[in-house]
matplotlib code that plots the C-alpha trace (Angstrom):
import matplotlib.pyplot as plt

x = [-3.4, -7.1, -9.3, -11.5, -14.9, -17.7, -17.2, -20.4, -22.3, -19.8, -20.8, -24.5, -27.1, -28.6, -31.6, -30.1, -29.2, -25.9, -27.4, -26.7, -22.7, -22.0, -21.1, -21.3, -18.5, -18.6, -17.3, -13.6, -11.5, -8.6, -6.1, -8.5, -7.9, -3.8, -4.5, -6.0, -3.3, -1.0, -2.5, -2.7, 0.7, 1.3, -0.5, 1.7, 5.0, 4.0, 3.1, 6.0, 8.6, 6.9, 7.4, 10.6, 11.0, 9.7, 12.2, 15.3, 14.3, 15.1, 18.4, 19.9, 24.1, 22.9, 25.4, 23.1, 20.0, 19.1, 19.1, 16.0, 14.3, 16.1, 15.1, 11.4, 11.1, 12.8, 10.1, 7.2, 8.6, 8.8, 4.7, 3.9, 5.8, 3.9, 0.6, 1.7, 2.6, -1.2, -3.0, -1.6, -1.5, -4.9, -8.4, -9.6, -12.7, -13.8, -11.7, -10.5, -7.1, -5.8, -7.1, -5.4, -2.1, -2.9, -3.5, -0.5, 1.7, 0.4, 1.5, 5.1, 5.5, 5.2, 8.1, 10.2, 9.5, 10.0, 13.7, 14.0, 12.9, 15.4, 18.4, 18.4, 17.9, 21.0, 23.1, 21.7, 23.6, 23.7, 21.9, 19.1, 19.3, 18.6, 15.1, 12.1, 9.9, 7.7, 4.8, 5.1, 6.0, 3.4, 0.8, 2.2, 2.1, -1.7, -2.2, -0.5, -2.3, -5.5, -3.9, -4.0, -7.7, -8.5, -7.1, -8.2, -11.4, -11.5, -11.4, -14.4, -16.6, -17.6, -18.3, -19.5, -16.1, -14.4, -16.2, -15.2, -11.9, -11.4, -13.0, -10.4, -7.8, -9.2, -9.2, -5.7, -4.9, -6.5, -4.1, -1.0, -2.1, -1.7, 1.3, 3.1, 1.8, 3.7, 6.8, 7.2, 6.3, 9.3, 11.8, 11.0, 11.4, 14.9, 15.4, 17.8, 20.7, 20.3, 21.3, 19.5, 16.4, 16.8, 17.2, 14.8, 12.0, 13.2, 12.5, 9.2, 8.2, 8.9, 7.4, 4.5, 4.7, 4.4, 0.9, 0.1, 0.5, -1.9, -4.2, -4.0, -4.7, -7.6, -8.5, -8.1, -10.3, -12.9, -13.0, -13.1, -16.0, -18.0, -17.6, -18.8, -21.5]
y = [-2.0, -2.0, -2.4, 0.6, -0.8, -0.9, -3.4, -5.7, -5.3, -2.2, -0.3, -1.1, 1.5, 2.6, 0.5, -3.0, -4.0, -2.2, 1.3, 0.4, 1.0, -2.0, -5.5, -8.5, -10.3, -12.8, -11.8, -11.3, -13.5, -12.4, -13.9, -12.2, -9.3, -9.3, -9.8, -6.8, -5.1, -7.0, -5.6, -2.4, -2.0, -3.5, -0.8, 2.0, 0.8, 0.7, 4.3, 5.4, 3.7, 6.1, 8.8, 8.1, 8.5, 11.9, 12.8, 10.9, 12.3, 15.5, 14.7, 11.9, 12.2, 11.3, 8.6, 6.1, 6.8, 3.2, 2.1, 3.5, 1.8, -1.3, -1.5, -0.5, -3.3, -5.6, -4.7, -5.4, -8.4, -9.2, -8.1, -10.9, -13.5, -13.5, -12.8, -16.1, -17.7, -16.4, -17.3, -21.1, -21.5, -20.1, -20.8, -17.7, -17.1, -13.6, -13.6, -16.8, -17.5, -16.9, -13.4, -12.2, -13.5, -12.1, -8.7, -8.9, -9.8, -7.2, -4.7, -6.2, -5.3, -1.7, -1.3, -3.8, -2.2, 1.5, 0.2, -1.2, 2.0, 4.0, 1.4, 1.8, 6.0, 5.9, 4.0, 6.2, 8.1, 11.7, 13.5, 11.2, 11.5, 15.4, 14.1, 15.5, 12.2, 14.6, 14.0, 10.4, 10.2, 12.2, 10.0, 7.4, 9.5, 10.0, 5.9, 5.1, 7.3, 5.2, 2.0, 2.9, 4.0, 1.0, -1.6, 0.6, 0.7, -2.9, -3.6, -1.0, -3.2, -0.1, -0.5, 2.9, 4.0, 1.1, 1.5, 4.8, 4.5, 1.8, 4.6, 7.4, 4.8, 4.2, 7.5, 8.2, 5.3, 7.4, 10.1, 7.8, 6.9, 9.8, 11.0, 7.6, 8.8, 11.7, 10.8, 7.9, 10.4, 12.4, 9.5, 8.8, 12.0, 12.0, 14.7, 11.9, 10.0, 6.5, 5.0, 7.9, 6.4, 3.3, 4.0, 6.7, 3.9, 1.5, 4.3, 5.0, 1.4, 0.5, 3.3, 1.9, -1.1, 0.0, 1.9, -1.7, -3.3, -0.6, -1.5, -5.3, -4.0, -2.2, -5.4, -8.2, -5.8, -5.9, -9.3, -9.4, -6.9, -9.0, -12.1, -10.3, -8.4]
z = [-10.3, -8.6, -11.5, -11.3, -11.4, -9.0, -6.3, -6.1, -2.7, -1.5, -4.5, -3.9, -3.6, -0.1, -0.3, -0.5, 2.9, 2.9, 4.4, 7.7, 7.2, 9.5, 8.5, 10.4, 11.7, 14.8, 18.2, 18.6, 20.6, 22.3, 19.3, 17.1, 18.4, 18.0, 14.8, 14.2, 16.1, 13.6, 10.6, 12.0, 13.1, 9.3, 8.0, 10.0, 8.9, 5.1, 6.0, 8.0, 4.6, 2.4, 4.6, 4.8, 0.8, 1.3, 3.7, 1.8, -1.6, -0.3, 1.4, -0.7, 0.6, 3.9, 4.4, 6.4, 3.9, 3.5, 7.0, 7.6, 5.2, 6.1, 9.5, 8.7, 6.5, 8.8, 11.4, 8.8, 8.0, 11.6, 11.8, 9.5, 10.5, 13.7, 11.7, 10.5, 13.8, 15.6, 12.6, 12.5, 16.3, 17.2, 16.3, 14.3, 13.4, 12.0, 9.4, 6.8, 7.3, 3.2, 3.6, 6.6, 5.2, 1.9, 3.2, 5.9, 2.1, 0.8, 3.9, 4.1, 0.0, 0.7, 2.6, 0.5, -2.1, -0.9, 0.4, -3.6, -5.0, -2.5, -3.4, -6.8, -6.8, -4.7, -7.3, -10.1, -12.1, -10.3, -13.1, -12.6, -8.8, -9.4, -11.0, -9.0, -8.3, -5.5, -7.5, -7.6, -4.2, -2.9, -4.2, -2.7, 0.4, 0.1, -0.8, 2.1, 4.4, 2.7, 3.9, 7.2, 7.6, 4.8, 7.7, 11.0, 9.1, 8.6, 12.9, 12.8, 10.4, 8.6, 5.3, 4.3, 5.3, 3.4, 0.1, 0.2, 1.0, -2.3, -4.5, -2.6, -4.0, -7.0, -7.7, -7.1, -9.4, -12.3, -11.4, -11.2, -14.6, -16.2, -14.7, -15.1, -19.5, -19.2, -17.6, -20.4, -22.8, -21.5, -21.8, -25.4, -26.5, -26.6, -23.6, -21.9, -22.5, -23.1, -19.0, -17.7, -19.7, -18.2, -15.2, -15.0, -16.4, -13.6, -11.2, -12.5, -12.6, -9.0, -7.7, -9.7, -7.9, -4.7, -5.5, -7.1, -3.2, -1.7, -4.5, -3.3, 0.3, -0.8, -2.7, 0.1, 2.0, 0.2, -0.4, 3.5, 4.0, 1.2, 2.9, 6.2, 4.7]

ax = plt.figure().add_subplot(projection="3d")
ax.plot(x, y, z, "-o")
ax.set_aspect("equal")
plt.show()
């Protein structure tokens, strides 16, 4: 997860340089700026997959459930190949190369991801498809929604904004956290039968996951806004 710790320079107090809000980065070229557009567009389909969780976990016999998710992650995946294909085949130069691909990774795994998450609570057991995961879910819901003004944010070269979008998501880590020690405590206490425990934990652990890749987001931007600054 995002370490929660003060991030050097965008943690910095207003009278060391950083006041301003605005970071530095050298005048976009045209490629440059379809990469942004990439990232973007990156950002709204990591969004939109968790969205869709919200909607599926309340209507889970839908018979074509999954293909949502499929063909949302199909079109992220799409996003970074041609991330890759503009970053290799054009000279950019507001950005280094490893950290747009690292951040455009980091978009596609929310939706692959999600789709895993969504696969494997459809071949649960039905007692454990009766779980409420809202809670989970909707911080997801509220991550995601930081994605999106991390990366829009990130075009914008405003680092006020970005610092305190990182502590936003650092933030709702802490509260992940603790709900993620409560619903452990609830499967070790003997309230479930032995596959619903598993399967339950495997649940719980990808949905993890997926708050882990927004956390890499928010930590491939700031590495970006640092080297910038």
């Amino acid at each position: 997860m995002f370490p929660n710790r003060n991030i050097p320079g965008l943690c910095s107090s207003p009278g060391d340089g950083y006041n301003s809000g605005v970071f530095s980065l050298q005048k976009l070229l045209g490629q440059e700026e379809k990469v942004f557009q990439l990232l973007e567009a990156g950002a709204q389909e990591a969004r939109r997959s968790v969205q869709a969780l919200v909607r599926i976990s309340k209507a889970l016999d839908e018979p074509l459930v999954l293909d949502e998710f499929r063909q949302l992650r199909l079109i992220d995946k799409k996003i970074t190949q041609e991330i890759g294909l503009v970053v290799y085949t054009t000279f950019v130069t507001a950005l280094d190369r490893e950290d747009i691909e690292a951040l455009a990774d980091a978009l596609y795994k929310v939706p692959k991801l999600v789709d895993k998450f969504a696969e494997r609570l459809l071949l649960s057991p039905l007692s454990v498809r009766k779980i409420d995961f809202s809670a989970q879910i909707g911080l997801l819901d509220r991550a995601t929604d930081l994605v999106v003004e991390m990366v829009w944010s990130l075009r914008r070269q405003n680092l006020i904004q970005i610092k305190d979008l990182i502590e936003k998501l650092q933030h709702l880590e802490s509260e992940a956290d603790e709900e993620m020690v409560g619903l452990y405590r609830g499967l070790y206490n003997g309230a479930y039968e032995i596959l619903e425990t598993i399967a339950l934990k495997d649940l719980y652990e990808q949905l993890e996951k997926v708050l882990d890749r927004c956390s890499d987001v928010g930590e491939v931007i700031a590495r970006i806004a640092l080297k910038n600054s």
